[in-house]
C-alpha positions in Angstrom: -79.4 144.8 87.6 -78.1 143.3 84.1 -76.1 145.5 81.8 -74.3 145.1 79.1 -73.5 142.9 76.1 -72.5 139.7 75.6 -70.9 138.3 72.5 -70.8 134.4 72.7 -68.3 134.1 70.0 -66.7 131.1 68.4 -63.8 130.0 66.6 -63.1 128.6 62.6 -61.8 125.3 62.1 -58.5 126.6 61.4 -58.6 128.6 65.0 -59.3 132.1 63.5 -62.1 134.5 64.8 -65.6 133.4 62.8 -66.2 136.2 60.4 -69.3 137.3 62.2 -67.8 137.5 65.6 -66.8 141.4 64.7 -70.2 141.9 63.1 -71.7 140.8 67.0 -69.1 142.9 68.8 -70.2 145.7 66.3 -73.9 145.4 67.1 -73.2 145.5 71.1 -71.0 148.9 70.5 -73.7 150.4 68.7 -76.5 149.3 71.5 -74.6 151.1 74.0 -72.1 148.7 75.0 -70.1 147.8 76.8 -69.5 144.9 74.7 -67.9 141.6 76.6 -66.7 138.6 74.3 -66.6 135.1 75.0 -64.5 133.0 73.3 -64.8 129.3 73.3 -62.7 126.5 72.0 -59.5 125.0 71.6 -56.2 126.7 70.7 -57.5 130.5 70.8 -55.1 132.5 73.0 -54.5 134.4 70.2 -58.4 135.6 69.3 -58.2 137.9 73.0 -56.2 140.5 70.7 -58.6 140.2 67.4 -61.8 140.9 69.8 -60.2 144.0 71.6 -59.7 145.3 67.9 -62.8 144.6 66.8 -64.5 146.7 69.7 -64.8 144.8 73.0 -63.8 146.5 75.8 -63.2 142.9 77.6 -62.7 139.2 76.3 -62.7 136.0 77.9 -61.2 133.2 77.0 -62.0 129.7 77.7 -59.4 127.6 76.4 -60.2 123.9 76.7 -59.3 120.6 74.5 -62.9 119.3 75.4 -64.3 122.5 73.2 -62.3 121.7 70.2 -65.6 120.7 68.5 -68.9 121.7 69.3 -70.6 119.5 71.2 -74.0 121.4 73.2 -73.3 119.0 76.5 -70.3 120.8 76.7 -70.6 124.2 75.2 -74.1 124.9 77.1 -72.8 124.6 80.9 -69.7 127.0 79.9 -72.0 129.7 78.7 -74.6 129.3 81.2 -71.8 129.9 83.7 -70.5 132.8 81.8 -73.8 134.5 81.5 -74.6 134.4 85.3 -71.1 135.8 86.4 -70.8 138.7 83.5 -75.2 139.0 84.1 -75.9 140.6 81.1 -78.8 142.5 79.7 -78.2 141.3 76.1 -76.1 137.9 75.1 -75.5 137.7 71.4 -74.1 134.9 68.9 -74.2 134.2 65.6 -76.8 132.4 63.1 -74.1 129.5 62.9 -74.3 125.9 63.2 -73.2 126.7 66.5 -75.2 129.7 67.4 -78.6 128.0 66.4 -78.3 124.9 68.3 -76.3 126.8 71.7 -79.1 130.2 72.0 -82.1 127.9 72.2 -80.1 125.7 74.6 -79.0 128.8 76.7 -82.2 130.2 76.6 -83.9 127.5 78.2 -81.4 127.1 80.9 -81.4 130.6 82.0 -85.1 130.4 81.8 -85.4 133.4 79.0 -86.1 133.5 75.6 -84.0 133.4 72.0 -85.0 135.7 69.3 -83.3 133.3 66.0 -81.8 134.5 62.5 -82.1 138.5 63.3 -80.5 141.1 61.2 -81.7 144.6 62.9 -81.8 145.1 66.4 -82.3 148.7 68.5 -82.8 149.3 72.4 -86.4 150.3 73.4 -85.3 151.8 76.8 -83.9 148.4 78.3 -85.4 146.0 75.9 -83.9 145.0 73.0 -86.0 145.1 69.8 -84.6 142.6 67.2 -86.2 142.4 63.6 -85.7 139.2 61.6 -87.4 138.0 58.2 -90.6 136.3 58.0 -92.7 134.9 55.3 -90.5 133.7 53.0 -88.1 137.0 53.4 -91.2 139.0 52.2 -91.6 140.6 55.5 -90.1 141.9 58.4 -91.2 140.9 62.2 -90.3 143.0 65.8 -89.6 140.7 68.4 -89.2 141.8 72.6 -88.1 139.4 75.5 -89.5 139.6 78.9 -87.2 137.3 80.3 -83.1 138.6 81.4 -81.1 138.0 79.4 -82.3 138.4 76.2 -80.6 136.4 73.5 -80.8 137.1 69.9 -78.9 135.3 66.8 -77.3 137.7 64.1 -77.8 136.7 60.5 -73.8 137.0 58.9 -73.5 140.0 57.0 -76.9 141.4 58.4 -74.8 144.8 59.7 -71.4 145.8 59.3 -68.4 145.4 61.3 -66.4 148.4 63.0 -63.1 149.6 61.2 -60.4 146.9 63.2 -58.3 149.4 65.4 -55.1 147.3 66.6 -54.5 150.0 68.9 -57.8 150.1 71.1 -57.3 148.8 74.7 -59.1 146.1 76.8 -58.7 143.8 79.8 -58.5 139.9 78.1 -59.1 136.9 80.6 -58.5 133.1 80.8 -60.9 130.9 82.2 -61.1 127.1 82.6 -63.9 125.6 80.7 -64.9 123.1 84.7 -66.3 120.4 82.6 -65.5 117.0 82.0 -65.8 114.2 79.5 -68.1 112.7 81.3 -70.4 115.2 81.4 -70.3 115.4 77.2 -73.2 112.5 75.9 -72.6 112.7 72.3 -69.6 112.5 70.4 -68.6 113.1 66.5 -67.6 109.0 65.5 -66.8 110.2 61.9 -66.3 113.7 59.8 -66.5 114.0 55.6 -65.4 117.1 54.0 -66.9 118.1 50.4 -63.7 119.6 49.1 -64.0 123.1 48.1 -62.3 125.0 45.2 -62.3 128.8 44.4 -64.1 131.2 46.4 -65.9 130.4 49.1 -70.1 131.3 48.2 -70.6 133.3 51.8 -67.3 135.4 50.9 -67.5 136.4 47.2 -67.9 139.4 45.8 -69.4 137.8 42.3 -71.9 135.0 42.8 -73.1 133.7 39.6 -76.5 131.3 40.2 -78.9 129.3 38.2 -82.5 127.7 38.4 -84.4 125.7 36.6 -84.2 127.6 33.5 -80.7 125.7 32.8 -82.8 122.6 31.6 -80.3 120.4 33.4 -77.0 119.9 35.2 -74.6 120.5 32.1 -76.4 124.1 32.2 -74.2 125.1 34.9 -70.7 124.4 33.0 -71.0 127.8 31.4 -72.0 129.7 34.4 -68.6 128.1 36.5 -67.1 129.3 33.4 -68.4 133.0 33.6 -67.4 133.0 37.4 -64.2 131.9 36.9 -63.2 134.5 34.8 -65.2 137.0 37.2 -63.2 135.9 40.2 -66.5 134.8 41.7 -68.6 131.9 43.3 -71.8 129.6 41.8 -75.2 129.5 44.0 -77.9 127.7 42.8 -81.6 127.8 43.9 -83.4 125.2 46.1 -85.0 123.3 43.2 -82.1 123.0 41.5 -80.5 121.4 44.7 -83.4 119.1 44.9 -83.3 117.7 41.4 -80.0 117.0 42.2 -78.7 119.1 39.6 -75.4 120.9 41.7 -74.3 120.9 45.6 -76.1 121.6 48.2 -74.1 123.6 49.5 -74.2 126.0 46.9 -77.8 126.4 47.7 -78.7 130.0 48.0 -82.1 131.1 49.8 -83.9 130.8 53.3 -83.2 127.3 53.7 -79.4 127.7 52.3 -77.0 130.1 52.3 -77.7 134.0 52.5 -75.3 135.8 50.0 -74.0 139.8 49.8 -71.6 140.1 46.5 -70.9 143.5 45.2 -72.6 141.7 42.1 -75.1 138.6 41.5 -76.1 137.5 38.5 -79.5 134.9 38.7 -79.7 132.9 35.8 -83.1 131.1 35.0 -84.3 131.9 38.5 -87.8 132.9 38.8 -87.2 134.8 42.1 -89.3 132.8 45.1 -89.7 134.3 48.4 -87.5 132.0 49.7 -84.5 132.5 47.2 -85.1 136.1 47.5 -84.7 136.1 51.1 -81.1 134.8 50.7 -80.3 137.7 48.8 -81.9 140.3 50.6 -78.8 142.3 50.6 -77.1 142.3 47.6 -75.7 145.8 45.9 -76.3 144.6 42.6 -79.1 141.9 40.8 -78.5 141.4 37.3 -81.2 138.6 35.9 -81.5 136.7 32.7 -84.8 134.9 32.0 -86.9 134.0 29.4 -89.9 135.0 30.8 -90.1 138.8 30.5 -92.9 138.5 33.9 -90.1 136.8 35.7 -91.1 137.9 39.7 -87.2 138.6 39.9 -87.0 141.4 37.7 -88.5 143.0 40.4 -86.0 143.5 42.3 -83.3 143.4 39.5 -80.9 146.7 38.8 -80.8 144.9 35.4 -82.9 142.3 33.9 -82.5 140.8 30.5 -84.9 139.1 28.6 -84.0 135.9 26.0 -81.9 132.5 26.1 -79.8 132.7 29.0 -77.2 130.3 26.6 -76.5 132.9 24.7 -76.6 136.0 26.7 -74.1 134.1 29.5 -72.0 133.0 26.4 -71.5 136.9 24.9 -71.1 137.9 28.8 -68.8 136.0 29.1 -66.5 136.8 26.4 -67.3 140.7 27.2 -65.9 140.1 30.5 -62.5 138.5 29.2 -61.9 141.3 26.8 -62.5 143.6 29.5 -60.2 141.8 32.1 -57.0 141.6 29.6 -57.1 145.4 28.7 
């Protein structure tokens, strides 16, 4: 009978364990364990020792140059493979660009199901009850799998990890990856980087965004400012994005990039479902806006009401003063 977890982790492109790998081993624990991860990729003997820290009583490695990048022709077999010898109740991976493409792949192989972009689970005797956003972040919905295993993506950030313990013990295994090139359909002809400076937006502690309610891309000048001097990152919202105005991917909402600083700061944002949903879990929501029936005030520790230029401006210098005493 399947039991246990499995954590289908991955690794950065700098060969460190993916932030939310800890976060999935943390989730299995808490289930009732035991938690086995799977590591794929290229150059990650090393991750065996970060996954037995972070909780998982055993690790796998499959160290192959064909898994360097992701490629579903290749990662697919290798997890079907691992699923059926480790026969899990519950296989988890993360809402990555890996994690959404592999689970549905997975799922369909192994003739289950794939719960996508969860951020609570529980056990309901031996099904697993995962909980994931719906309309627009506004509500939550319970999902259930009749089919074995059942696979579920974690949101990052959605729970915390456990406390790393270098010290905790487990049994870490190699495997060979038993594909070949010819097996992989697709390959990646050409790769361009945006280059990146600061903080990265999923890891700061300060996100500072704007909306619409800058009038324009020179609005955002002074909000880079006021994150500079907080040590922090700049989001924008999805029309912003659209017009053209900034990045991307600095887009913050249900179609971009879900955010949990200590502290984020909205400025002309009006506070749609689907920018709320992106910052669902923020400590802290301090809003400026014009409109004193703004919907984000709702959910705002602090709102304040009048021309975002000159609020930001005065915030601004308040926050120098405060950072050289």
């Amino acid at each position: 009978m399947p039991s246990g977890i499995l954590v289908l982790g991955e690794a950065t492109e700098a060969g460190k364990l993916n932030p939310v790998v800890p976060e999935l081993i943390a989730i299995g624990t808490r289930l009732g364990g035991p938690v086995t991860c799977a590591i794929l990729g290229s150059g990650i003997d090393g991750l065996g020792a970060d996954c037995v820290a972070a909780g998982a009583s055993k690790v796998i490695i499959v160290d192959d140059p064909l898994l360097a990048e992701y490629q579903g022709d290749a990662y697919a077999p290798v997890a079907e493979r691992l699923c059926k010898e480790t026969d899990p109740s519950v296989v988890l991976l993360g809402q990555t660009m890996v994690g959404r493409d592999l689970a549905p792949r997975l799922a369909q192989r192994l003739g289950t199901a794939a719960a996508m972009d969860c951020m609570g689970f529980e056990m309901n005797g031996d099904k697993l009850v995962a909980e994931r956003p719906c309309y627009g972040g506004s509500a939550r919905a319970r999902y259930t799998i009749n089919g074995t295993p059942q696979i579920a993506t974690v949101r990052a950030k959605a729970q915390e990890p456990l406390v790393p313990d270098p010290s905790r013990t487990g049994e870490i295994t190699k495997q060979a990856a038993g594909i070949t090139a010819d097996a992989i359909r697709t390959r990646v002809v050409n790769r361009r980087k945006e280059k990146s400076e600061g903080v990265r937006l999923e890891d700061a502690k300060v996100v500072v965004s704007g909306g619409r309610g800058l009038g324009g891309p020179e609005g955002f000048l002074p909000l880079e400012e006021l994150a500079g001097v907080l040590g922090g990152a700049v989001g924008a919202s999805r029309a912003v994005c659209d017009l053209g105005w900034y990045p991307v991917a600095a887009q913050v909402g249900l179609t971009g990039k879900v955010v949990t600083p200590d502290l984020y700061i909205a400025v002309g944002i009006s506070g749609a479902s689907q920018h709320m949903a992106g910052i669902s879990s923020v400590k802290n929501i301090v809003s400026i806006n014009k409109d004193a029936e703004a919907s984000i005030f709702k959910a705002s520790r602090f709102a304040v009401v009048g021309d975002w230029k000159e609020i930001v401006a005065a915030f601004t210098e308040e926050a120098r003063k405060l950072k050289a005493s």
